[in-house]
C-alpha positions as CSV (number, residue, x, y, z in Angstrom):
1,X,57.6,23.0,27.6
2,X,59.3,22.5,31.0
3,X,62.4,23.8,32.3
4,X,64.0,20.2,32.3
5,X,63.2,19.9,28.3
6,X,64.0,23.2,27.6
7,X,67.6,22.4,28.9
8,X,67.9,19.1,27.4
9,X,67.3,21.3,23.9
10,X,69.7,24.0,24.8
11,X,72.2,20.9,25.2
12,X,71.4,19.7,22.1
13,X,72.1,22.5,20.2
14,X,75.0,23.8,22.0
15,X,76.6,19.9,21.1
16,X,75.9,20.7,17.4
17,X,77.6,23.9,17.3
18,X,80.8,22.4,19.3
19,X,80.7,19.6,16.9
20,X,80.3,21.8,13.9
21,X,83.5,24.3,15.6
22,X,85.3,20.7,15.5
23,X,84.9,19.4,12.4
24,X,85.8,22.8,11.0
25,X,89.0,23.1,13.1
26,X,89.4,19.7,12.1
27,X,89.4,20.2,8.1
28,X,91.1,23.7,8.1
29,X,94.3,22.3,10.5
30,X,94.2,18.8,9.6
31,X,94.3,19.9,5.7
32,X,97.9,18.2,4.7
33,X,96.6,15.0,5.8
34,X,93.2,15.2,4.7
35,X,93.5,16.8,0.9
36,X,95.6,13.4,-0.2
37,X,93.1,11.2,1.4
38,X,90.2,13.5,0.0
39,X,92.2,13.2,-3.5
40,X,92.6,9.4,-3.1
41,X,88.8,8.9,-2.1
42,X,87.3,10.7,-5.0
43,X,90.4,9.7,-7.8
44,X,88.8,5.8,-7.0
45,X,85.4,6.6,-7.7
46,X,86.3,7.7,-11.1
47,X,89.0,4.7,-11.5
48,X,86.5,2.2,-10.1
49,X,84.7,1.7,-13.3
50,X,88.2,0.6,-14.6
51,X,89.0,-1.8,-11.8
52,X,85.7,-3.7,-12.3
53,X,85.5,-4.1,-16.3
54,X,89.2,-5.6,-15.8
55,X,88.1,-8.3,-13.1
56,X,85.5,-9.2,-15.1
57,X,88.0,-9.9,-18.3
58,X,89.4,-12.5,-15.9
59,X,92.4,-10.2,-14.3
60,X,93.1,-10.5,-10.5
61,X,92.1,-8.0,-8.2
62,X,95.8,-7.2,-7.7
63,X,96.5,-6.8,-11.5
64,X,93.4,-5.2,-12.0
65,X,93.8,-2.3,-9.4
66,X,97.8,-1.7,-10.7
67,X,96.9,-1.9,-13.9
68,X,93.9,0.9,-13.9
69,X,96.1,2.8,-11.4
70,X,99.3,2.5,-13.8
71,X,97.2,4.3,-16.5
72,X,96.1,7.2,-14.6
73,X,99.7,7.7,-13.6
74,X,101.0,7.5,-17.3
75,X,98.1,10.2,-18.9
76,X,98.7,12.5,-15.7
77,X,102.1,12.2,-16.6
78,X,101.2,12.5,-19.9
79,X,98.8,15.7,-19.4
80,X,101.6,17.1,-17.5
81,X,104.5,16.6,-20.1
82,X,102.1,18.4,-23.0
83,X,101.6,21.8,-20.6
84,X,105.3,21.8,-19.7
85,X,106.2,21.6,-23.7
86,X,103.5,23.7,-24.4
87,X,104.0,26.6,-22.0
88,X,108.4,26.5,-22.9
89,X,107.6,26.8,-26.4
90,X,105.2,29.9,-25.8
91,X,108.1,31.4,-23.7
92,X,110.3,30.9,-26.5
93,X,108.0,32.5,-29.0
94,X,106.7,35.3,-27.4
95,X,110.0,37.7,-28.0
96,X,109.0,37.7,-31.2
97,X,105.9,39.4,-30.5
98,X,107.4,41.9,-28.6
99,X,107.0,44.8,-30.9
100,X,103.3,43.6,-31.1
101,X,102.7,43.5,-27.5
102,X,104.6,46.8,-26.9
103,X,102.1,48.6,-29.8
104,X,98.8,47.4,-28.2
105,X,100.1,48.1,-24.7
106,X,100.8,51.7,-26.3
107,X,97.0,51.8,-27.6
108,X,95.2,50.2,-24.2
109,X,97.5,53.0,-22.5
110,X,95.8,55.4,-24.7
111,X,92.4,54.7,-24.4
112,X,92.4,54.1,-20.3
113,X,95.4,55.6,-18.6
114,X,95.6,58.3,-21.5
115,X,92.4,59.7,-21.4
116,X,92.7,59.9,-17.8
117,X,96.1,61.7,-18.1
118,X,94.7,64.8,-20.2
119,X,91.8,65.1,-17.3
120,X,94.2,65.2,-14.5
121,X,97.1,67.4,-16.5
122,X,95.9,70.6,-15.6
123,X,95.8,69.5,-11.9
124,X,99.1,68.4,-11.6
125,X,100.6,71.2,-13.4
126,X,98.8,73.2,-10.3
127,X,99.9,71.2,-7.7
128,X,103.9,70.9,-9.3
129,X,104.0,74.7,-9.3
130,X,102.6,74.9,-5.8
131,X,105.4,72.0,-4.0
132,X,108.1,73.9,-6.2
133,X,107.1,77.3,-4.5
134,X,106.6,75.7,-1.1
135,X,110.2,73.9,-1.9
136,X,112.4,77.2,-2.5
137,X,111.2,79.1,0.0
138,X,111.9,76.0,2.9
139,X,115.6,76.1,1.2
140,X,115.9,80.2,1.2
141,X,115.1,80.0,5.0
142,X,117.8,77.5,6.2
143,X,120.3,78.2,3.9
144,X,122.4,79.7,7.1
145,X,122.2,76.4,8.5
146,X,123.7,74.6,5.6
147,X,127.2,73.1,6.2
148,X,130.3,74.8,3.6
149,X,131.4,73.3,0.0
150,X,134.2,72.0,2.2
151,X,132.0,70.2,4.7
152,X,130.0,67.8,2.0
153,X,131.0,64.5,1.9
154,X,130.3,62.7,-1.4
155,X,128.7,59.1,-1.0
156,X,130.7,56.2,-2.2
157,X,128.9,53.9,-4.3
158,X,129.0,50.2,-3.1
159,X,128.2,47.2,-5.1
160,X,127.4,43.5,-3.2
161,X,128.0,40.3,-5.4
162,X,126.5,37.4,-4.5
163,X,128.6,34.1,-5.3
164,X,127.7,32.0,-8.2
165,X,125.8,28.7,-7.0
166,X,127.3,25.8,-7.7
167,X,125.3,23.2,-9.7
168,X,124.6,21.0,-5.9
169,X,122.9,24.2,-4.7
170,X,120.7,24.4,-8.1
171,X,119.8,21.2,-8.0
172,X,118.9,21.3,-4.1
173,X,116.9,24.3,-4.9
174,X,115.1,22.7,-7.3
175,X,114.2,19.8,-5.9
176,X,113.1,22.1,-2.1
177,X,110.4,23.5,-4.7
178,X,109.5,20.8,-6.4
179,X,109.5,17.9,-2.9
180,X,106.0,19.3,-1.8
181,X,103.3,18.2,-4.8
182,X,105.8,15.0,-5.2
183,X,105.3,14.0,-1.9
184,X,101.4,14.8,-1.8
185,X,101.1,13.2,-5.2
186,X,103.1,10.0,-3.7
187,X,100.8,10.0,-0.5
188,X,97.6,10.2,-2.8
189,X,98.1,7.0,-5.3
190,X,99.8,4.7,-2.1
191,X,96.2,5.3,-0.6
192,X,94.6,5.3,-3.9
193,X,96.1,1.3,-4.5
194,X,94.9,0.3,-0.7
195,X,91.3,2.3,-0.7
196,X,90.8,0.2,-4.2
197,X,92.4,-2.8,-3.6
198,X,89.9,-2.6,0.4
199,X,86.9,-1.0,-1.7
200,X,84.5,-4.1,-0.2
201,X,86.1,-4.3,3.1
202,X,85.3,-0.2,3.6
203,X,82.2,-0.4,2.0
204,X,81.1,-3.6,4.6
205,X,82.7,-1.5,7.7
206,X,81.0,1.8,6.4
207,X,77.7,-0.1,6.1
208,X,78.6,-1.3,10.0
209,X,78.8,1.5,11.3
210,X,75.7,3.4,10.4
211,X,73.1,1.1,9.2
212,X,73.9,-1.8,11.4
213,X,69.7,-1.5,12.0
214,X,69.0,-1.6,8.8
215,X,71.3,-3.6,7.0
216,X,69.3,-4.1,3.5
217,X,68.6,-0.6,3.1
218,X,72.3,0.7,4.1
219,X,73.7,-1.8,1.6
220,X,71.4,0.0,-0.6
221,X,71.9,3.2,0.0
222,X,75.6,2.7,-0.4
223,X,76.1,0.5,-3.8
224,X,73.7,3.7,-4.9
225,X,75.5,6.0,-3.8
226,X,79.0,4.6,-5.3
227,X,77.2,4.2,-8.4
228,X,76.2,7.8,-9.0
229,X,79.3,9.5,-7.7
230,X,81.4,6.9,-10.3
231,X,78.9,8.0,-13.1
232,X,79.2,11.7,-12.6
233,X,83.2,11.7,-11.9
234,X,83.3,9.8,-15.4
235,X,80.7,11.4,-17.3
236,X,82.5,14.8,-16.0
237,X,86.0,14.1,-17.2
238,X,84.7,12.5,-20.5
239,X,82.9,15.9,-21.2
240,X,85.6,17.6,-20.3
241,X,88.3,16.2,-22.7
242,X,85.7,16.7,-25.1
243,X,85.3,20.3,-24.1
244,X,88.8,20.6,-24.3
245,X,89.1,19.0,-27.8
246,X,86.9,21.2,-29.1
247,X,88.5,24.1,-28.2
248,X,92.1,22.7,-29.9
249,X,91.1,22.1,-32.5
250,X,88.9,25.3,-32.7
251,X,91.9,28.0,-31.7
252,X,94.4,25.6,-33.9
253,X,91.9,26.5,-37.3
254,X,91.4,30.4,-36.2
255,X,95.4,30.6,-36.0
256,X,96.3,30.8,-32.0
257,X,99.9,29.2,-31.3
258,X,100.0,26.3,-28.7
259,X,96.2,25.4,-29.0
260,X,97.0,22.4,-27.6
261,X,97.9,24.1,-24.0
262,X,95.0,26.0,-24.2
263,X,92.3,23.0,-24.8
264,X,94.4,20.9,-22.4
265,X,94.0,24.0,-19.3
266,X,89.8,24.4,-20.4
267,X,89.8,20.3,-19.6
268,X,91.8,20.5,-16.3
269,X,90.1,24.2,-15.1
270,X,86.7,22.9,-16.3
271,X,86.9,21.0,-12.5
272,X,86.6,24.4,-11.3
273,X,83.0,25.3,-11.0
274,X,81.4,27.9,-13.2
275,X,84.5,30.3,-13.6
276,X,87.3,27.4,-15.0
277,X,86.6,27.7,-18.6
278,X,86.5,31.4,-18.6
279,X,89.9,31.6,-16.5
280,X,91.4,29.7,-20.0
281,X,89.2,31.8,-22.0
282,X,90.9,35.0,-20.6
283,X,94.8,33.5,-20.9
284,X,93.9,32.5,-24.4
285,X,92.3,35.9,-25.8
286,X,94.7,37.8,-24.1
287,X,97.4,36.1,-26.1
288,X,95.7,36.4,-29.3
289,X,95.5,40.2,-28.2
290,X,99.4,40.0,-28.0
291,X,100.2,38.6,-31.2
292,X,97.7,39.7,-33.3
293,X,98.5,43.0,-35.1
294,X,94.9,43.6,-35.1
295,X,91.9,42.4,-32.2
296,X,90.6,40.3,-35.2
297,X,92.0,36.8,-33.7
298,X,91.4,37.8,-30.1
299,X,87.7,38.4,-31.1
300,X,87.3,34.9,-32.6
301,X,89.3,32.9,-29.7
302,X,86.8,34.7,-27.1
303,X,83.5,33.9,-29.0
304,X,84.6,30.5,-30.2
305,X,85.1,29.6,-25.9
306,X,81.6,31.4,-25.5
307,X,80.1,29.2,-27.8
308,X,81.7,26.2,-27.0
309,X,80.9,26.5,-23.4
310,X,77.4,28.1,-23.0
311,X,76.1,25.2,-26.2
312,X,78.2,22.0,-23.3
313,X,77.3,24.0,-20.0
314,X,73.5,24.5,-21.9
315,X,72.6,21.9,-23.4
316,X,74.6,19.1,-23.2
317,X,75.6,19.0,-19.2
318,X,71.6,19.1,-18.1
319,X,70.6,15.9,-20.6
320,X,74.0,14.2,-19.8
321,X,73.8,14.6,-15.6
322,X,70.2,15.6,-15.6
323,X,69.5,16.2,-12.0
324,X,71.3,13.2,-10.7
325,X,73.8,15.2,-9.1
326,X,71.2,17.4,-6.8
327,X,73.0,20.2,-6.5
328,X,71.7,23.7,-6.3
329,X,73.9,26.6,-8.2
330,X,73.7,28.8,-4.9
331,X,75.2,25.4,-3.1
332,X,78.0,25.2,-5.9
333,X,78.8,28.8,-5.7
334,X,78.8,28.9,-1.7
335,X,81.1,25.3,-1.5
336,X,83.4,26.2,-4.1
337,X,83.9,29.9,-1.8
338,X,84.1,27.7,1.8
339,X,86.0,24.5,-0.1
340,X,88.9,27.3,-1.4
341,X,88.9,29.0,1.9
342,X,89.6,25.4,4.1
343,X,91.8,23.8,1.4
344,X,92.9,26.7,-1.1
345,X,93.0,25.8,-4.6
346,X,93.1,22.2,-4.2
347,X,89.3,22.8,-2.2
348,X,88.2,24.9,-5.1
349,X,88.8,22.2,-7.6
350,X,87.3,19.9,-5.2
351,X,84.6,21.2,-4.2
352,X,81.9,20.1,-6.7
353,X,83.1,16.5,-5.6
354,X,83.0,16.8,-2.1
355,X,79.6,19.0,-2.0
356,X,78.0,16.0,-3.8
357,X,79.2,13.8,-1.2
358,X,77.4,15.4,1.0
359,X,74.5,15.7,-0.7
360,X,74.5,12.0,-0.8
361,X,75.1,11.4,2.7
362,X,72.2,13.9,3.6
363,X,70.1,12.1,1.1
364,X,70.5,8.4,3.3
365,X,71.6,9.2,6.8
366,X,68.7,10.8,8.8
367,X,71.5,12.5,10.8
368,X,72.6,14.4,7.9
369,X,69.1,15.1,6.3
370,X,69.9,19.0,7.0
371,X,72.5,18.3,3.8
372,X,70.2,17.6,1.4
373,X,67.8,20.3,2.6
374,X,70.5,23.0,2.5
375,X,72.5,21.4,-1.2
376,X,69.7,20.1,-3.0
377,X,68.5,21.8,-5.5
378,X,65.0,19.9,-4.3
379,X,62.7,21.9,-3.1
380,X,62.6,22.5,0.6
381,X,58.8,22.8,0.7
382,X,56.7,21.1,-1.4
383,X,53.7,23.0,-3.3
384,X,51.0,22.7,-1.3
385,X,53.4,23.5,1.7
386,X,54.7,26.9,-0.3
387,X,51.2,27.4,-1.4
388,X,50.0,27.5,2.4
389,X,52.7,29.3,3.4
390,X,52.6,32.5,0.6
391,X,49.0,32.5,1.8
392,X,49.7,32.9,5.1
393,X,52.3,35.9,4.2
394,X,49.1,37.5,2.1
395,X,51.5,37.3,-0.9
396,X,48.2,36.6,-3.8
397,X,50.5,37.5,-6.9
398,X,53.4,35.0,-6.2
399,X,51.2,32.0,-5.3
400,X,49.3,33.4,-8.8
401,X,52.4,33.4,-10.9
402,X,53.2,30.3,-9.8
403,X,50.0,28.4,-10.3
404,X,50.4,30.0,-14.3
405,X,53.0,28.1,-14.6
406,X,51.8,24.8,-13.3
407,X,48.6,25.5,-15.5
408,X,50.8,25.9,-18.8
409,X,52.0,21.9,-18.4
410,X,49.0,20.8,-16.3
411,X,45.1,21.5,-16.4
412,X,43.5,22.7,-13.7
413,X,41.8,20.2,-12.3
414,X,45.4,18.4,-11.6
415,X,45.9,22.2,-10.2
416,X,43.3,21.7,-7.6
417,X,44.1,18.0,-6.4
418,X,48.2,18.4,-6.2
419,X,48.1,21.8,-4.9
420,X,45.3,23.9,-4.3
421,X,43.1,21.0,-2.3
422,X,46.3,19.6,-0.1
423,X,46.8,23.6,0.7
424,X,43.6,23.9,1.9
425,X,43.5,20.9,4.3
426,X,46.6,22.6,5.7
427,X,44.8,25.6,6.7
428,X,42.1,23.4,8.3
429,X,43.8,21.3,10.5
430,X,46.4,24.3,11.8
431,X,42.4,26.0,12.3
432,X,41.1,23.0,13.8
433,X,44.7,23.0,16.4
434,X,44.2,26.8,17.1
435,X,47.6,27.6,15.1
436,X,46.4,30.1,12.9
437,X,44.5,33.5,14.0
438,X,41.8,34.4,12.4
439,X,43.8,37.4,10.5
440,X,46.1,34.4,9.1
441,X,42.7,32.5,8.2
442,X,41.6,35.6,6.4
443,X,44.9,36.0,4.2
444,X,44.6,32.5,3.3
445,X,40.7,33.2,2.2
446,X,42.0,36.0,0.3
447,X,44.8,34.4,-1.5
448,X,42.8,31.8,-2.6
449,X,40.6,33.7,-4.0
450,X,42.4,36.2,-5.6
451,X,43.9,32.7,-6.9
452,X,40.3,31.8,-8.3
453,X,39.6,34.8,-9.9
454,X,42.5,35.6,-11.5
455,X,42.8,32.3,-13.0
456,X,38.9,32.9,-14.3
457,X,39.3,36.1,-15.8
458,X,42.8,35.2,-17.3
459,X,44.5,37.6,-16.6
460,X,47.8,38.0,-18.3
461,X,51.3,38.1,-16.5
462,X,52.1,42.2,-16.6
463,X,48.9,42.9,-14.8
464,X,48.8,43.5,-11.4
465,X,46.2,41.0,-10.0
466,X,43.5,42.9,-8.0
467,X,43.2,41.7,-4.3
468,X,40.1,40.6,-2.9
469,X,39.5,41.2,0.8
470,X,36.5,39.6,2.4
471,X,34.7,40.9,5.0
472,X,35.1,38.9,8.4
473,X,32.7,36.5,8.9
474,X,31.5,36.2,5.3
475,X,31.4,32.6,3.3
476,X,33.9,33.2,0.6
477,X,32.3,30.3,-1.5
478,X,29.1,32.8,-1.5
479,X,31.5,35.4,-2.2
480,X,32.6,34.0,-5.3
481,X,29.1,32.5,-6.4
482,X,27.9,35.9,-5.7
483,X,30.4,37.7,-8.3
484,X,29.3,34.9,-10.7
485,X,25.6,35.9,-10.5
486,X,26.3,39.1,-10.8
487,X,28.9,38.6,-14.3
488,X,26.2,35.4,-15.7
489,X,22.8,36.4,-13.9
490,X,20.9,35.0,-11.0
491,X,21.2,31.5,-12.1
492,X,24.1,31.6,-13.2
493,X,23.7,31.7,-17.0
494,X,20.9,31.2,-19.0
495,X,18.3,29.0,-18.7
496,X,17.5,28.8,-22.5
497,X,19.9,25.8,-22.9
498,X,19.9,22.9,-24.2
499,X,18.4,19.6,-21.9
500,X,21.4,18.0,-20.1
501,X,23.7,20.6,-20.5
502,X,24.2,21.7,-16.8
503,X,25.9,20.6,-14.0
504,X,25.1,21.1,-10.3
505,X,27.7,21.3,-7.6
506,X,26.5,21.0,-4.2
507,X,28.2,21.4,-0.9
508,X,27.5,19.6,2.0
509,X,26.6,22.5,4.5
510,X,29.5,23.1,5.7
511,X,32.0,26.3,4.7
512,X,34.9,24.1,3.8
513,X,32.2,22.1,1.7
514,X,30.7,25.1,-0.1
515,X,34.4,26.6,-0.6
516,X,35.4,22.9,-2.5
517,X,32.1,22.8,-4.6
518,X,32.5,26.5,-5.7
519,X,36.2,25.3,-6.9
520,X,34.6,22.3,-8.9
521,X,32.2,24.8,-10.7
522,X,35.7,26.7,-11.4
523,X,37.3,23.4,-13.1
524,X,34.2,22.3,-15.2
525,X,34.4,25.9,-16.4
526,X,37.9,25.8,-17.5
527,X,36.8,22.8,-19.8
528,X,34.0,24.6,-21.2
529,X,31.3,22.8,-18.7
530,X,28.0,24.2,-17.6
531,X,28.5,24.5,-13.8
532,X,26.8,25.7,-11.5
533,X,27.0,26.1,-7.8
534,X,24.2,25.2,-5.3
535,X,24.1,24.9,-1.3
536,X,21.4,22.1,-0.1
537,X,18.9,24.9,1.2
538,X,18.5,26.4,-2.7
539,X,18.0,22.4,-3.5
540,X,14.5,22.6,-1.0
541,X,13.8,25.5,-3.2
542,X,11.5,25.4,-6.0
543,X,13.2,25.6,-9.2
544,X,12.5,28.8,-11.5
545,X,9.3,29.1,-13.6
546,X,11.4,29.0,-17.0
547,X,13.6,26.1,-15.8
548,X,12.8,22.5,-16.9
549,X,14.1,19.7,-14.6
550,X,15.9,17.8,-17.6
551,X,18.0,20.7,-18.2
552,X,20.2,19.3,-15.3
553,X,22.4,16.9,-16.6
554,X,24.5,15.8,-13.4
555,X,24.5,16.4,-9.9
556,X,27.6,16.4,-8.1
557,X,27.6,16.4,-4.1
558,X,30.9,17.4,-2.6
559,X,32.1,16.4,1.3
560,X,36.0,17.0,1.9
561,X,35.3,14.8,5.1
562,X,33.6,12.3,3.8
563,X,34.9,9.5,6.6
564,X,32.4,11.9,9.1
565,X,30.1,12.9,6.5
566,X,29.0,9.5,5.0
567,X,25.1,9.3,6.2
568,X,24.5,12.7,5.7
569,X,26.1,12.1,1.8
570,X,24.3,8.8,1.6
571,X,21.0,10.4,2.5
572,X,21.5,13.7,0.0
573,X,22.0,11.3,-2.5
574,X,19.1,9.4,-2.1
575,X,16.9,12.6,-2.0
576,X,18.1,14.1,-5.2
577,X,17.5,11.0,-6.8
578,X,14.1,11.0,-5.9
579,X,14.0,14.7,-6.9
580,X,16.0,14.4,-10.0
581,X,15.3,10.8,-11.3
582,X,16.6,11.7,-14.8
583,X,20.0,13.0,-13.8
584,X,23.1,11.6,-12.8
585,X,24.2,11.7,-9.7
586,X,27.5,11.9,-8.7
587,X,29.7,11.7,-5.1
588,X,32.6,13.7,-4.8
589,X,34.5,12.2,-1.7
590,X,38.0,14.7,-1.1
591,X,40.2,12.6,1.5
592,X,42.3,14.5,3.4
593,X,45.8,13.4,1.5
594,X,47.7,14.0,4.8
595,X,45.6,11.3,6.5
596,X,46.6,7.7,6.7
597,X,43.3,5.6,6.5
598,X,43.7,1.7,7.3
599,X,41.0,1.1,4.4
600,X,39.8,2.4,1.2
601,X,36.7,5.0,1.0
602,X,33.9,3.2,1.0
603,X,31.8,4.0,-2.2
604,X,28.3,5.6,-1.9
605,X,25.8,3.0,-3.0
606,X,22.6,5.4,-4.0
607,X,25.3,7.1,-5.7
608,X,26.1,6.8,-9.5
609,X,29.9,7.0,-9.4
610,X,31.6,7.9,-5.9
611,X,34.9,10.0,-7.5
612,X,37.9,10.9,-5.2
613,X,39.5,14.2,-6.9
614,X,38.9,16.8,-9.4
615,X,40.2,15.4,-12.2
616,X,38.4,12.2,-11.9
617,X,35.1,14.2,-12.0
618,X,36.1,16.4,-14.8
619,X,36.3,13.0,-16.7
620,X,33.5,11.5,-15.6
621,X,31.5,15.0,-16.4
622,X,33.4,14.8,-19.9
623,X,32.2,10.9,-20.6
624,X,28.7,11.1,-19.1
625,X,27.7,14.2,-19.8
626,X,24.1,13.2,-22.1
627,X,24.4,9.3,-21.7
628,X,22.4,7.3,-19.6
629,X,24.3,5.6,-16.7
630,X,23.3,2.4,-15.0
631,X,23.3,2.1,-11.5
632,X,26.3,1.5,-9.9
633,X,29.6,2.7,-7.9
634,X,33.0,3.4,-8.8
């Protein structure tokens, strides 16, 4: 890289960081005028829905947006009457508990503060005695010093009475405190009524500005977008009122007092990611605990909120959302701390909102692609990309682990073509560039075949898998054909089988070749095949004495290059089927999935069937094995 690029790049990056230092200052001392708009934004995505169903009943635009907006005014208000009722009637009940709440704070004392109390006695009977020791004798040495009876002046006591206030300095008081979330709440519906009565107008300008280029798939991107933040704001708030009834009408049967205020704070707290429903849990139990004579009702109210929210937060928000929002916990977790930090508590409530924004932004602006990578719960690598890369780390028991897993939903023949195979043409090509060693090279060899034999002896998930470490230099196809003949015999199992029972796998000379035909006598194996792994010199050979030639049932000849490798495929084939008349004759082509070729594989004409995966040759194995095939190409 030259000096000229290399500056160019340390300009880049030093841009984003000042950009990123900006938009931070930006949010943290711009927050009063941002939160209302923020509020405004994300209130009309979930009163959007609203707006359209009235248009289409035939009601203006005009009528339709007051309308929607007059509603959500008149249940906030609503919402906000209920807690006020709610929480004045608790204050006015609770002095009747008092003898309760002064009994258990007796017990609690007891059994914490208490216990603690007898441990520490001893010691502060030691260390009283030694201050009153060290006190007496300080006064006994300055009591020459101390002024005459005469000399003492007593203190007055003074006492300072403040005014009464009159009622204009109440009322003034009152409305100082109450001026600020009146004025925010005024500020976030005027710009509520103009963002939804402009919705197309910002959309159109939004759609201006950054996909100008590209105007179908902006307009696209955008209508999607609105769509899936308006489903998730709704689908949210609907589960939370019914999270919130639940828990009413739950506390109201056990016997807790205002069970109303309780399911209406699990509804509004439920906003709050992860820890809002446990926040109301807590208030709730702790009041039972304050009534209660016993812990009986305190008990119940904490295990009936457990159950209520692990059987929603379990089972009903994954089928409900799904993954449509994208978000990773560690993302929710993270936003919620840096949301609450920038905004305070109106961040924390809006953070789960505003990450998802981003996530969607990230998902449709190439500019902000790093969004998605860093908030989706999507992996960042896919799994041929984390397969290649524990390889290269030598890390044999994670990239084992997590090919179990694949294997408990998928066979292993899918195994091979989705991960293992695409893995593997990694490794080439960074070999084939010079940007692997050839100590990298042989921890990818090594995982892959501590992958192979692992999966063969099935080993199960509390043992250690063994490593396997290949001498430098050595084929590990022969490696693993080698271990074979020395578990199954020098061919490979017996040759007292029944006639077309076994299959052949040949590489095309090459290591990469031998290594993909020693990984198809791996998958027929897993379906209970007969394979068996030959290179083209033991195909010269004569066959063994006790052999017949109609034992062989199919003959499959494996090139992972086969756009380079055609003629010498084409002329294999036609050999063996001079050789092998009876059997069928099969060409496994493996295309390089990361390759973009401007036509499709050309078939093998001397061939039988010309397959392009694993699984396509486990099926053809499966439905030809013993038939007679015609001549022909797939």
């Amino acid at each position: 890289m030259s000096t000229q690029a290399r500056s160019q790049e340390s300009t880049s990056q030093l841009s984003k960081i000042i950009g990123a230092a900006l938009v931070l200052a930006l949010l943290y001392f711009g927050r009063e005028m941002l939160i209302p708009i923020a509020l405004a934004i994300l209130l009309s995505f979930l009163v959007a829905p609203m707006v359209r169903r009235l248009t289409r009943f035939g009601m203006g635009k005009t009528g339709s947006v007051a309308t929607s907006v007059l509603v959500l005014t008149l249940v906030m208000l609503a919402t906000g009457s209920l807690i006020t009722s709610q929480l004045i009637q608790m204050g006015s009940s609770l002095p009747q508990y008092e003898s309760t709440i002064h009994h258990k704070l007796v017990v609690l004392d007891q059994l914490t503060l208490g216990k603690l109390g007898d441990i520490t006695k001893h010691s502060d009977r030691v260390f009283n005695q030694l201050s009153s020791r060290q006190k007496t004798n300080h006064l006994s040495t300055r009591t020459e010093d101390l002024p005459g009876p005469a000399d003492v002046s007593k203190p007055v006591p003074v006492e300072l009475r403040e005014p009464a206030s009159s009622p204009l300095q109440i009322l003034t008081r009152i409305a100082a405190s109450v001026w600020g979330p009146i004025e925010t709440a005024g500020i976030v519906f005027v710009v509520l009524v103009f963002v939804l009565l402009e919705r197309e107008d910002l959309r159109d300008r939004f759609i201006r500005l950054i996909g100008k280029n590209n105007l179908r798939a902006t307009t696209v991107a955008v209508n999607d977008a609105g769509n899936r933040l308006s489903r998730f704001f709704v689908s949210q708030l609907a589960l939370n009122f019914l999270v919130g009834t639940l828990i009413c009408l739950g506390l109201a049967i056990i016997g807790v007092p205002q069970a109303l205020l309780w399911g209406i704070l699990t509804a509004s707290l439920r906003f709050v990611p992860y820890v809002g429903a446990w926040i109301a849990a807590a208030c709730a139990t702790l009041l039972a605990a304050a009534i209660s004579p016993d812990w009986t009702l305190a008990i119940l109210s904490f295990a009936w909120f457990a159950c209520v929210e692990l059987v929603i937060s379990q089972l009903v928000e994954p089928r409900l959302y799904g993954h449509a929002t994208g978000l990773s916990p560690l993302s929710v977790v993270i936003s919620a701390i840096f949301w609450s930090w920038i905004w305070g508590p109106v961040g924390l409530i809006l953070s789960t909102p505003l990450t998802l924004c981003l996530l969607v932004a990230g998902h449709y602006v190439d500019a902000l692609k790093f969004l998605e990578i860093l908030l989706g719960e999507i992996p960042a690598l896919t799994m041929p990309e984390n397969f290649y890369q524990r390889a290269l780390a030598g890390d044999a028991q994670e990239i084992t682990g997590s090919a179990k897993r694949f294997l408990k939903r998928k066979s292993f023949s899918s195994y091979c073509d989705v991960v293992l195979t695409p893995a593997l043409y990694l490794a080439q090509m960074d070999f084939m560039k010079s940007a692997i060693t050839r100590e990298e090279e042989s921890r990818v060899t090594n995982a892959v075949t501590s992958l192979l034999i692992s999966i063969e002896e099935n080993k199960k998930w509390w043992k250690r898998n063994s490593s396997v470490t290949l001498l430098e230099g050595v084929n590990a196809a022969r490696h693993l054909r080698s271990k074979r003949e020395r578990d199954f015999g020098q061919w490979q199992g017996p040759l007292n089988v029944p006639a077309g029972s076994i299959i052949l796998t040949i590489g095309l000379g090459s290591v990469a070749n031998e290594f993909a035909a020693e990984i198809l006598v791996r998958v027929l194996r897993a379906q209970n095949l007969d394979g068996r792994h030959l290179s083209l010199e033991d195909l010269e050979a004569p066959p063994p004495g006790e052999s017949t030639p109609e034992l062989v049932a199919m003959v499959c000849f494996v090139s992972i290059d086969p756009q380079n490798e055609q003629n010498l495929l084409e002329a294999s084939v036609l050999k063996n089927r001079q050789r092998m008349p009876h059997a069928i004759t099969l060409a496994v082509c493996l295309n390089n999935p990361f390759e973009e070729f401007s036509q499709t594989p050309q078939a093998i004409p001397s061939a039988h069937l010309t397959l392009h995966s694993y699984e396509e040759t486990v099926q053809a194995c499966v439905a030809n094995l013993g038939a007679d095939v015609k001549e022909g190409s797939a």
